[in-house]
C-alpha positions as semicolon CSV with decimal commas, in nm:
position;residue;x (nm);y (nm);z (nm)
1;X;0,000;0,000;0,000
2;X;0,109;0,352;-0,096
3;X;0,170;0,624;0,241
4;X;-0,105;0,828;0,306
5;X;-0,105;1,185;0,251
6;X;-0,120;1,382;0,550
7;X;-0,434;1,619;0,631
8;X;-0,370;1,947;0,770
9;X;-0,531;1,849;1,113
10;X;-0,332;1,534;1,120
11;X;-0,053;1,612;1,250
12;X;0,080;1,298;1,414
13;X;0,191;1,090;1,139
14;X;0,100;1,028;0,728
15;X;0,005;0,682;0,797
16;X;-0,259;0,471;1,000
17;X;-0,053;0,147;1,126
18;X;0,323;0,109;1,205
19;X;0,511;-0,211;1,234
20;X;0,886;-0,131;1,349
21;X;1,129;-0,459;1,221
22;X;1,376;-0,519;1,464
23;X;1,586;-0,668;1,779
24;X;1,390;-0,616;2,153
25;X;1,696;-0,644;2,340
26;X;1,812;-0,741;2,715
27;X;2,067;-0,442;2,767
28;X;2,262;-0,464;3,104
29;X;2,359;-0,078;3,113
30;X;2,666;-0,108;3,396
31;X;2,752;0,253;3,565
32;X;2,997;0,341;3,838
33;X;2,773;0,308;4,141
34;X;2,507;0,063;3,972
35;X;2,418;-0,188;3,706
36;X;2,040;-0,177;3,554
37;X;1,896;-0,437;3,345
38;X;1,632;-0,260;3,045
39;X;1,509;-0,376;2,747
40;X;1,629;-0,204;2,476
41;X;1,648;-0,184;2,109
42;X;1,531;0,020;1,804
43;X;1,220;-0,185;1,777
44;X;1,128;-0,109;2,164
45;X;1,180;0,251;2,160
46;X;1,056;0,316;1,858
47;X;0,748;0,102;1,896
48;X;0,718;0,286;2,244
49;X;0,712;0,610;2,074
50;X;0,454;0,530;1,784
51;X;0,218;0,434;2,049
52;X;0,223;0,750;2,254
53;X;0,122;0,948;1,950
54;X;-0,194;0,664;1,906
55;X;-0,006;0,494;1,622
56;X;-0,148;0,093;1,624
57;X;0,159;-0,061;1,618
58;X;0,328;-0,427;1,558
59;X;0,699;-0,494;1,668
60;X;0,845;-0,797;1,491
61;X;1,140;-0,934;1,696
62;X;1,323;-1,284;1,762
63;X;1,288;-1,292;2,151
64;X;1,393;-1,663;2,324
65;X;1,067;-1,790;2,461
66;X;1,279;-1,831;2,782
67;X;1,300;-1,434;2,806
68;X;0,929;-1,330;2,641
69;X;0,874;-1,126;3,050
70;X;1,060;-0,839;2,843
71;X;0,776;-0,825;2,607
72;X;0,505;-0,767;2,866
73;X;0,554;-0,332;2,928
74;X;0,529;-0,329;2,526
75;X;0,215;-0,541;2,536
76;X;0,058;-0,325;2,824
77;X;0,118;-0,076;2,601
78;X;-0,125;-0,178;2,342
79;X;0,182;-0,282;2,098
80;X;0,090;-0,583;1,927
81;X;0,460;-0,831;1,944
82;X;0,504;-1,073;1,696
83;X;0,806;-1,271;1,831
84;X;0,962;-1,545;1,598
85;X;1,201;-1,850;1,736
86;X;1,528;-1,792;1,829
87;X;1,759;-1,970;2,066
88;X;1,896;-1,623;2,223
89;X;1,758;-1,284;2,256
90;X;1,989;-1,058;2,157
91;X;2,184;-0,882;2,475
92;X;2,387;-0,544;2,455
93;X;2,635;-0,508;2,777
94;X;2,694;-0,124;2,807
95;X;3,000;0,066;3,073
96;X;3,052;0,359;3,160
97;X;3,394;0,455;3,296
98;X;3,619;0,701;3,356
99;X;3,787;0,707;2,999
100;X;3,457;0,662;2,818
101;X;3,228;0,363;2,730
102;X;3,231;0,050;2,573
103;X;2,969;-0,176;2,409
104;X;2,968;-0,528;2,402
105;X;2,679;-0,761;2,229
106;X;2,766;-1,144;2,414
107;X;2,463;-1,328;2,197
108;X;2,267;-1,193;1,882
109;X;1,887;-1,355;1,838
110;X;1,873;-1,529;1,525
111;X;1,758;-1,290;1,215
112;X;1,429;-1,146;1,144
113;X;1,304;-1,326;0,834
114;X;1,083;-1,233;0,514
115;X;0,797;-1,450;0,634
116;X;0,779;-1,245;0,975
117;X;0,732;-0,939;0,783
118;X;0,551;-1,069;0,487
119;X;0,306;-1,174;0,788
120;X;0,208;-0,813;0,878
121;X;0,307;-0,623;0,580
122;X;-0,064;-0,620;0,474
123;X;-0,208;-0,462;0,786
124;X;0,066;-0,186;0,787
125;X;0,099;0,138;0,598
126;X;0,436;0,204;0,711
127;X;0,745;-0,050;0,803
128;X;0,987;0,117;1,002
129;X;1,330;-0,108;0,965
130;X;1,569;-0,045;1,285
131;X;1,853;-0,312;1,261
132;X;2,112;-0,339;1,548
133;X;2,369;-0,495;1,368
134;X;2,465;-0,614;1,002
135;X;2,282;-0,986;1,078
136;X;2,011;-0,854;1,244
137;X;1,707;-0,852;0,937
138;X;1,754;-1,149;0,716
139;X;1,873;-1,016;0,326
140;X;1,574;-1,179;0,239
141;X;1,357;-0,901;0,392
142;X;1,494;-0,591;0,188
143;X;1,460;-0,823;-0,144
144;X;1,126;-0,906;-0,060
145;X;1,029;-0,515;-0,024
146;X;1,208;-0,403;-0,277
147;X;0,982;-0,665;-0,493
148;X;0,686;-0,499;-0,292
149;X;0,475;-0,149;-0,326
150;X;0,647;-0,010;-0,001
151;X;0,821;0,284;-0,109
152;X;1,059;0,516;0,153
153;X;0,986;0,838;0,290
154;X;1,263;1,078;0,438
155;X;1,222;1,335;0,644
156;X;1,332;1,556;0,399
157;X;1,025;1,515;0,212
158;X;0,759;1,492;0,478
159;X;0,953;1,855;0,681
160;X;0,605;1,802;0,867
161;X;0,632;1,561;1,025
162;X;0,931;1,677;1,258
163;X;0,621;1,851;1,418
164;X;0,518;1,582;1,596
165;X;0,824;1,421;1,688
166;X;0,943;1,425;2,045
167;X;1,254;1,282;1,992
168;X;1,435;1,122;1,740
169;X;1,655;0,910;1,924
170;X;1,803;0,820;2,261
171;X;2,126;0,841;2,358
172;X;2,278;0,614;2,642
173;X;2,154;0,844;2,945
174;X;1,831;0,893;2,850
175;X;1,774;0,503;2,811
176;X;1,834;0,511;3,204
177;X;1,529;0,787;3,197
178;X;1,272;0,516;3,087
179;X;1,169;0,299;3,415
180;X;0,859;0,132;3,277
181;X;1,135;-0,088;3,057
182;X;1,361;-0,183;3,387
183;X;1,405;-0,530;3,453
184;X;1,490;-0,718;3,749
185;X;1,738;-1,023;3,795
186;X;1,449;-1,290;3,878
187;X;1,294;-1,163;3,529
188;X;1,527;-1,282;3,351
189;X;1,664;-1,681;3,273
C-alpha cells in the first residue's frame, strides 16, 4: 500500500498502522555506582514512541521464549509483538567509565526473516526497519520489499512531520530515563 497523505489536522503521522522490524533487546547498562537491566532496542523505543502518539503498532522481533517477561511493558502498552524462534535474545552489555564507554553484544537472536514481515506487511501502511547490527534482518527481507509497493519516505520530504516528533533518538543516558522498561534479575533466565 502507498503512504497516506497527511491532512492538515493530522498532524501525528502520514500513515494509519506502524510495524517497526527489529531486535527487543536485554541491555545490562553497567555505571559506576550501579548496574540496571532494560530492554532495549530500536524496535522497543521506537514502537514505544509510535504508540504515545496513538499509532497501532506491531513490533516484529526474535525474543527466546525463555525471556518473552521483556515483552510484557510493550504489550501493556497496546503494541501488538510478533516474536519469531530464536535460541537467544539478543543482549547489549553497556559501561561507563572514567575514559569513556564501551559496548559489548555477548549473543545476537537469530535474524528477522521475510515471512515475519511478509506476515504483517498487509495490515501496515508504514514499516519502520531499525537493525542493530549487520545480521540482524535477514537479506531476504529488503529483497522481498524491494519486490513490494512499499516505497521510503525521508524526512526531507515529509519537513512536517518533525512537528510531531518528540525525539528522534536516545542516547545512552536517557535510556536510564525510561523505568517502565527496567528489569529485574528474577525476570530474567
Amino acid at each position: 500500500p502507498a503512504v497516506r497523505p497527511m491532512s492538515s489536522d493530522a498532524l501525528l503521522t502520514p500513515f494509519n498502522a506502524v510495524a517497526v522490524v527489529g531486535s527487543v533487546t536485554i541491555d545490562r547498562n553497567e555505571l559506576a555506582d550501579r548496574t540496571l537491566l532494560k530492554a532495549g532496542g530500536a524496535a522497543t523505543y521506537a514502537g514505544l514512541t509510535y504508540r504515545r502518539h496513538s499509532v497501532p503498532t506491531v513490533i516484529v522481533c526474535n525474543v527466546a521464549p525463555a525471556e518473552e517477561a521483556i515483552l510484557a511493558p510493550l504489550r501493556r502498552q497496546g503494541i501488538q509483538v510478533n516474536s519469531g524462534r530464536t535460541g537467544h535474545t539478543t543482549r547489549f552489555v553497556n559501561r561507563e567509565h572514567p575514559g569513556g564507554s564501551t559496548q559489548s553484544a555477548p549473543a545476537l537472536a537469530a535474524p528477522i526473516g521475510w515471512g515475519q514481515v511478509a506476515a504483517v506487511r498487509a495490515r501496515v501502511d508504514c514499516l519502520h526497519l531499525g537493525p542493530l547490527h549487520p545480521g540482524d534482518i535477514d537479506p531476504q527481507v529488503f529483497a522481498g520489499l524491494q519486490r513490494s509497493e512499499y516505497r521510503s519516505i525521508s524526512f526531507a520530504e515529509r519537513e512536517e512531520m518533525l512537528f510531531s516528533v518528540s525525539f528522534l533518538k536516545l542516547n545512552f543516558c536517557n535510556l536510564l530515563l525510561i523505568p517502565s522498561l527496567n528489569l529485574s534479575e528474577e525476570s530474567l533466565p
